[in-house]
C-alpha positions in Angstrom: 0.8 29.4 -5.7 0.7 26.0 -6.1 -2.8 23.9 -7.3 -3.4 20.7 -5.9 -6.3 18.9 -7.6 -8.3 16.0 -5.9 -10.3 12.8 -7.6 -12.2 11.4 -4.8 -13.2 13.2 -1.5 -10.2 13.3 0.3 -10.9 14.2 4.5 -10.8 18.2 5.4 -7.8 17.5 8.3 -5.5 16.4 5.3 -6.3 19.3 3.1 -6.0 21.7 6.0 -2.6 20.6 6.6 -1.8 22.2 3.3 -0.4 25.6 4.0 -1.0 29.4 2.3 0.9 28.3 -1.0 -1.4 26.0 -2.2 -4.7 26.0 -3.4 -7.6 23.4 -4.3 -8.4 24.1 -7.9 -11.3 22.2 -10.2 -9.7 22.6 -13.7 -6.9 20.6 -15.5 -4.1 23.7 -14.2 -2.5 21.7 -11.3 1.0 20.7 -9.9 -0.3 17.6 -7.8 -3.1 15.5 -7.4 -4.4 13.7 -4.0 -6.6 10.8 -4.7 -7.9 7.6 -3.1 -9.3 4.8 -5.5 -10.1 6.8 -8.4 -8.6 4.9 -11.4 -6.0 7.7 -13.1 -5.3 7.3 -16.9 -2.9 8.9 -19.6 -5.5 12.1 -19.4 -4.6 13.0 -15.8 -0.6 13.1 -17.3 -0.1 17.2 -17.6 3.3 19.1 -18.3 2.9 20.5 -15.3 1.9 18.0 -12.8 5.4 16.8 -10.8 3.4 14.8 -8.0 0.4 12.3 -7.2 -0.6 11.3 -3.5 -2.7 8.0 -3.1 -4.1 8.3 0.8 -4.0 4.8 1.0 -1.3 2.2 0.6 -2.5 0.2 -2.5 -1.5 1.9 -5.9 -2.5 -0.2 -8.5 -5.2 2.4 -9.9 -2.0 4.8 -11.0 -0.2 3.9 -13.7 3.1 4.6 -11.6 5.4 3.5 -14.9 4.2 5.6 -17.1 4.4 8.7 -14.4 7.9 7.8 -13.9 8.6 7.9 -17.4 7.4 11.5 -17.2 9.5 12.9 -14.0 6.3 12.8 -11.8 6.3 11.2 -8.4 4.1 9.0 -6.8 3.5 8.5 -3.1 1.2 6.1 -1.3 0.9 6.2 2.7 1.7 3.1 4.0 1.1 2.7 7.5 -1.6 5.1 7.5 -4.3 2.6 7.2 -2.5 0.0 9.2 -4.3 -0.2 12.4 -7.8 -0.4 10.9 -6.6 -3.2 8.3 -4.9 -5.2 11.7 -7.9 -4.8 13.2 -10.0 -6.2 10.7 -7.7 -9.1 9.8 -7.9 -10.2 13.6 -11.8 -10.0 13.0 -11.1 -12.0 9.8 -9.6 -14.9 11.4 -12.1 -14.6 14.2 -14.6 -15.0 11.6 -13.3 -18.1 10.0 -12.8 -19.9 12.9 -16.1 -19.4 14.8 -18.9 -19.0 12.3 -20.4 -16.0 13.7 -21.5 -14.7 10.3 -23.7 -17.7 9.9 -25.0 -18.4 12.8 -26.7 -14.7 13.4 -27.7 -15.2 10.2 -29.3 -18.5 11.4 -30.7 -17.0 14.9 -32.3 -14.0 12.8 -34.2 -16.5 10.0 -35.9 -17.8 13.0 -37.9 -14.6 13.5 -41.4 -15.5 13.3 -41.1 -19.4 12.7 -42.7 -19.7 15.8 -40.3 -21.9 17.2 -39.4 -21.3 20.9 -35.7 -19.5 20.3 -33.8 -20.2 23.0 -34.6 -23.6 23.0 -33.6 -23.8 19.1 -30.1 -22.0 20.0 -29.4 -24.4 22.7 -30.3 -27.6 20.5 -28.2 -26.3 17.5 -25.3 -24.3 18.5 -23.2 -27.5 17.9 -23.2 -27.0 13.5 -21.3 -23.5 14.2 -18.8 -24.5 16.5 -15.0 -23.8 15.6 -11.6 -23.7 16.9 -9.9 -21.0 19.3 -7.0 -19.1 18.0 -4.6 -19.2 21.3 -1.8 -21.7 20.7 -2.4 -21.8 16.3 0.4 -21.3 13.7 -0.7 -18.2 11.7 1.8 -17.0 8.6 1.8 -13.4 7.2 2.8 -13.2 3.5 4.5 -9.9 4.0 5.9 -8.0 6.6 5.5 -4.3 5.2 4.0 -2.3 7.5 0.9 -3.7 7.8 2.2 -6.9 8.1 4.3 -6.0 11.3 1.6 -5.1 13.4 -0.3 -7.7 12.5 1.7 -10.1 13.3 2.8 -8.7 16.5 -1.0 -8.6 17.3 -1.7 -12.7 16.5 1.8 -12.8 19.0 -0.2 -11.2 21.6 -3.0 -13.1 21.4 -1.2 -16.3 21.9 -0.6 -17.6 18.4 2.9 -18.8 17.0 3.3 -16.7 14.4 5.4 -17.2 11.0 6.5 -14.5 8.3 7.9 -14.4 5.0 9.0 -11.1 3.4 12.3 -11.3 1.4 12.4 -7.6 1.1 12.0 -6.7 4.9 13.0 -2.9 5.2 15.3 -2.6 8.3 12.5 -0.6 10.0 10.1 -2.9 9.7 12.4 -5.9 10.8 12.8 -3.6 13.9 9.5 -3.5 14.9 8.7 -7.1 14.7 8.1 -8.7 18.2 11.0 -11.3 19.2 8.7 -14.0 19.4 7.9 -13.5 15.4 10.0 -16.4 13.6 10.8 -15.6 9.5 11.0 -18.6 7.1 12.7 -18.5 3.9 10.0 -19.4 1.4 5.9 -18.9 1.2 5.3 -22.7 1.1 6.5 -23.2 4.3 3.7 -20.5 5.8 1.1 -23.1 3.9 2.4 -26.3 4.4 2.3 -25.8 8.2 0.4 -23.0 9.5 -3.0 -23.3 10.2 -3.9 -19.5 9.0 -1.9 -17.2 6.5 -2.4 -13.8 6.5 -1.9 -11.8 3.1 -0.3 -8.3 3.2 1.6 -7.9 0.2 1.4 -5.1 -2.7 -0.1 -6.0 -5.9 2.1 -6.0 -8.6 2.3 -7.9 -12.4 4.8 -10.0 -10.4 2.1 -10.7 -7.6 -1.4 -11.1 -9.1 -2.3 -14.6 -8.5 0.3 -15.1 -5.8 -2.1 -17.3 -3.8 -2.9 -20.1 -6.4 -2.8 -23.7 -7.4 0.7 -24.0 -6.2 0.4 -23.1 -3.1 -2.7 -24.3 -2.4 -2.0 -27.4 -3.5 1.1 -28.1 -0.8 -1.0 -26.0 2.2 -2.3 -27.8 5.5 -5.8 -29.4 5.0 -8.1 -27.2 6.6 -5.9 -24.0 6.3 -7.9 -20.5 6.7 -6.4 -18.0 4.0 -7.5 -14.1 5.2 -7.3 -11.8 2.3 -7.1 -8.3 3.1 -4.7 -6.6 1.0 -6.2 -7.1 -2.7 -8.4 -9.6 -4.0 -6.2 -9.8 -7.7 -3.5 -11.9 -5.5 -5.3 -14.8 -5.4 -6.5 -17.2 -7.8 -10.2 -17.2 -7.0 -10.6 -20.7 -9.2 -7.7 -22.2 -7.0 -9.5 -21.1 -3.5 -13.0 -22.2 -4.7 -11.5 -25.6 -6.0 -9.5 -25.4 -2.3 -12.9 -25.0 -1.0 -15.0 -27.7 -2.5 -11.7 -30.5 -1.8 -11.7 -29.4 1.8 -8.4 -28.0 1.2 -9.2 -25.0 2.8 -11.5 -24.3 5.6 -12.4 -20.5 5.2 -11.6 -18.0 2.9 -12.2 -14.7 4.3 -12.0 -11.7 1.6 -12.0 -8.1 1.7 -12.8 -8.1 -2.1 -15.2 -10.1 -3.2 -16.8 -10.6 -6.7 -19.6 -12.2 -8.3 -17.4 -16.0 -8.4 -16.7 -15.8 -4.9 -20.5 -14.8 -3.7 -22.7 -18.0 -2.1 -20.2 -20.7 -1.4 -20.1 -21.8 2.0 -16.8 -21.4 3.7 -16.2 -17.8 1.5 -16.5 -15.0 3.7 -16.5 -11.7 1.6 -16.3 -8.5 3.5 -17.7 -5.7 1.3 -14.0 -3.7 2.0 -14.1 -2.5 5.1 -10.8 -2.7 5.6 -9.8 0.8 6.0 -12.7 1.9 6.1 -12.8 3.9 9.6 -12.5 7.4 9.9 -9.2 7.3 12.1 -7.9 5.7 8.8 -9.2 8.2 6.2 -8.0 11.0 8.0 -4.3 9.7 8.6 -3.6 8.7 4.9 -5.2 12.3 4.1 -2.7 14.0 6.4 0.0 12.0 5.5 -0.9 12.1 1.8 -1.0 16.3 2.2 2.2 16.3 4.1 4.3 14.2 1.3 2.9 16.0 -1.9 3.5 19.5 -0.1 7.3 18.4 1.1 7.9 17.0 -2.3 6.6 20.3 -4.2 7.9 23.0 -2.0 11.3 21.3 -1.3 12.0 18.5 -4.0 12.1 15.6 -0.8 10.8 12.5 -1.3 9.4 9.6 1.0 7.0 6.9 0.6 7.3 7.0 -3.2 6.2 3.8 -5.3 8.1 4.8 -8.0 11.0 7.0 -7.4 13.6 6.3 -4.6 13.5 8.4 -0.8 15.7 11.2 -0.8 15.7 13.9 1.8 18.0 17.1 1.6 16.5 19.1 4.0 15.0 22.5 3.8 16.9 24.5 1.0 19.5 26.9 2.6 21.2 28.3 -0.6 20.0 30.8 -3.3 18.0 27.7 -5.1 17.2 24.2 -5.3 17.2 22.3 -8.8 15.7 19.0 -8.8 16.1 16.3 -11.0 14.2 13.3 -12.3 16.0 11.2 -14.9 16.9 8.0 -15.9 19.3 5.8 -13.5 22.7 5.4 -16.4 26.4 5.7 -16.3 27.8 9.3 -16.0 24.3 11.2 -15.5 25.4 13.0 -12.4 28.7 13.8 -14.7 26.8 15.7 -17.7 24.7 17.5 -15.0 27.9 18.6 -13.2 29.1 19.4 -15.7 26.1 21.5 -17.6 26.0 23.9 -14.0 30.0 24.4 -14.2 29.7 25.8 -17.8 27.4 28.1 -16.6 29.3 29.0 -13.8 27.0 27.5 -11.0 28.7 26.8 -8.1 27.2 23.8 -6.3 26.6 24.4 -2.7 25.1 20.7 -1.5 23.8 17.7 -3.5 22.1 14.1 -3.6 21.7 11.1 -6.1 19.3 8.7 -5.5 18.7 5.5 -7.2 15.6 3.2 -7.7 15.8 0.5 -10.6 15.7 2.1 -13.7 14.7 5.5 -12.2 17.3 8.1 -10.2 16.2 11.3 -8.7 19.0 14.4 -7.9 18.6 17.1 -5.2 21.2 20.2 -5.8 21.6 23.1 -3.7 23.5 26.1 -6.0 24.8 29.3 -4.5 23.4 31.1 -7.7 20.4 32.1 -9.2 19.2 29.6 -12.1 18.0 30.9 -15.3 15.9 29.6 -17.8 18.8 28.7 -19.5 20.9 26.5 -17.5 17.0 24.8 -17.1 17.1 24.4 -20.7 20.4 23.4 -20.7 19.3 20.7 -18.2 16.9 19.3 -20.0 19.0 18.7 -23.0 20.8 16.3 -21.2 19.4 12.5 -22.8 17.4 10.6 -19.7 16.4 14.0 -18.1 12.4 13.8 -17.6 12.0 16.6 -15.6 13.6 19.3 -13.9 12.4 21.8 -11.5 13.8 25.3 -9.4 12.2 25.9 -6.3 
């Protein structure tokens, strides 16, 4: 039986899709977690944890390096969330352009002013006024999958639509409307369009992505629409774009005490995903990755380790392998199961930076001394039999 442990209240049609060999435990005896924003530290790190599921695509509350370090997977669910967050990002740029947020707030302050209200409306609709989308150039910073559909939505509403993504999976590119044009670098999305769109991970290599650089060459009167995570942009450079007119509208899905009572900030209290279609598809998908990964060693949708599917196991067992990605690794392990007289039935060697994950099928049954033998090898973090 395996124990799956969750942090955060994860919805009942994802657990459910968990089947008769797992079980929701409490304690600190578990073989996975499933969690959604709770922020995981070095405590959570057990021998015997192999796998954490985030049901949601952002993973920047997991310390994925130091998992990695220690053989145990991450997933995310990208995707999952992806219509909600679309949908909200067209309200987004609705929102900047039209000033709806401000003028209801208007219309409701006149409640007992004893003005006659729709007189008032009529005489000053003009100060909320703003420009339609149909026929605007809108960039999206990031064409994951996320990015994809919201682009192909701003297509469809009549927009000429821009993306940059230099790492553009073939999937994705696949699924991008023909009408989408690419450009080769992120100034060119500010210098010309009259939105951009942010869908890209956070990452050391991202946080602050959106700052006094780019700002400084962007369009005057650009909209910037923030969805994805408030930490990739600079909120000094937007509220400096704000006061020099620079920008027009920064719409946010994350806001925080800076960004709170400046006209032309729109902060969203993250609501992005926050549907109950959404929660429930990054719960399934979330179950349905940890339980694959546990019961058959395949991986997809990993942050940390690289995809690797072999299948359901057909042989006597499976051995999997998490281990450093260096010269003549698959070698010593070849060579560890031919001492022992393992004959080796089917196999796959993944790669992922640094990291490198090994799927073999065996015709024998492995003993807790070829395991041992195993993990001997140097740059072996973890090794399972299922």
């Amino acid at each position: 039986m395996y124990k799956i442990k969750t942090f955060n209240k994860i919805d009942p049609a994802g657990l459910n899709k968990l089947n008769d060999n797992f079980a929701i435990t409490e304690d600190n005896d578990y073989d996975g977690i499933i969690l959604r924003s709770y922020k995981m530290t070095e405590a959570e790190l057990t021998d015997k944890l192999v796998a954490v599921a985030r049901a949601g695509a952002g993973y920047n509350n997991i310390p994925v390096d130091l998992y990695a370090e220690n053989g145990v997977v991450v997933f995310n669910t990208p995707g999952a969330n992806a219509n909600a967050v679309k949908e909200i990002t067209i309200l987004a740029a609705l929102m900047a352009s039209r000033k709806v947020a401000p003028a209801i707030e208007w219309v409701q302050g006149l409640k007992d002013t004893g003005v006659e209200v729709t007189k008032e409306v009529e005489a000053q609709k003009a100060a909320y006024t703003g420009p339609e989308l149909l026929g605007k150039k809108v960039g999206i910073l990031g064409l994951g999958a996320i990015g994809v559909i919201v682009a192909n939505a701003f297509a469809d509403l009549g927009m000429e639509v821009y993306g940059y993504d230099p790492f553009i999976s073939v999937e994705n590119a696949w699924h991008l409307q023909a009408d989408i044009n690419r450009v080769a670098k992120p100034e060119w999305l500010f210098e010309n369009c009259d939105y951009v769109t942010i869908h890209i991970p956070l990452s050391d290599a991202t946080k602050g992505f959106v700052g006094k650089d780019l700002i400084g060459v962007a369009k005057k009167g650009i909209r910037i629409l923030n969805m994805a995570r408030g930490e990739l942009c600079d909120n000094k450079a937007i509220i400096d774009g704000i006061n020099d007119g620079t920008i027009a509208a920064y719409v946010t899905d994350f806001p925080d005490n800076e960004l709170l009572g400046i006209d032309g900030i729109i902060p969203i209290p993250h609501l992005g995903a926050s549907t109950p279609e959404s929660e429930t598809n990054c719960a399934i998908m979330a179950a349905n990755q940890i339980a694959e990964y546990i019961q058959y060693g395949n991986i997809k949708n990993s942050v940390n380790y690289p995809d690797c599917d072999m299948g359901r196991k057909a042989t006597v067992d499976r051995i999997t392998l998490n281990h450093l990605n260096i010269p003549n690794m698959v070698g010593q392990i070849t060579t560890v199961l031919a001492n022992d007289n393992i004959n080796i039935a089917n196999m796959i060697n993944k790669s992922r930076g640094e990291y490198a994950y090994t799927i073999i099928d065996v015709d024998n049954k492995i003993t807790d001394e070829v395991v041992a033998d195993l993990k001997a090898i140097g740059g072996i973090m973890k090794v399972r039999v299922i």
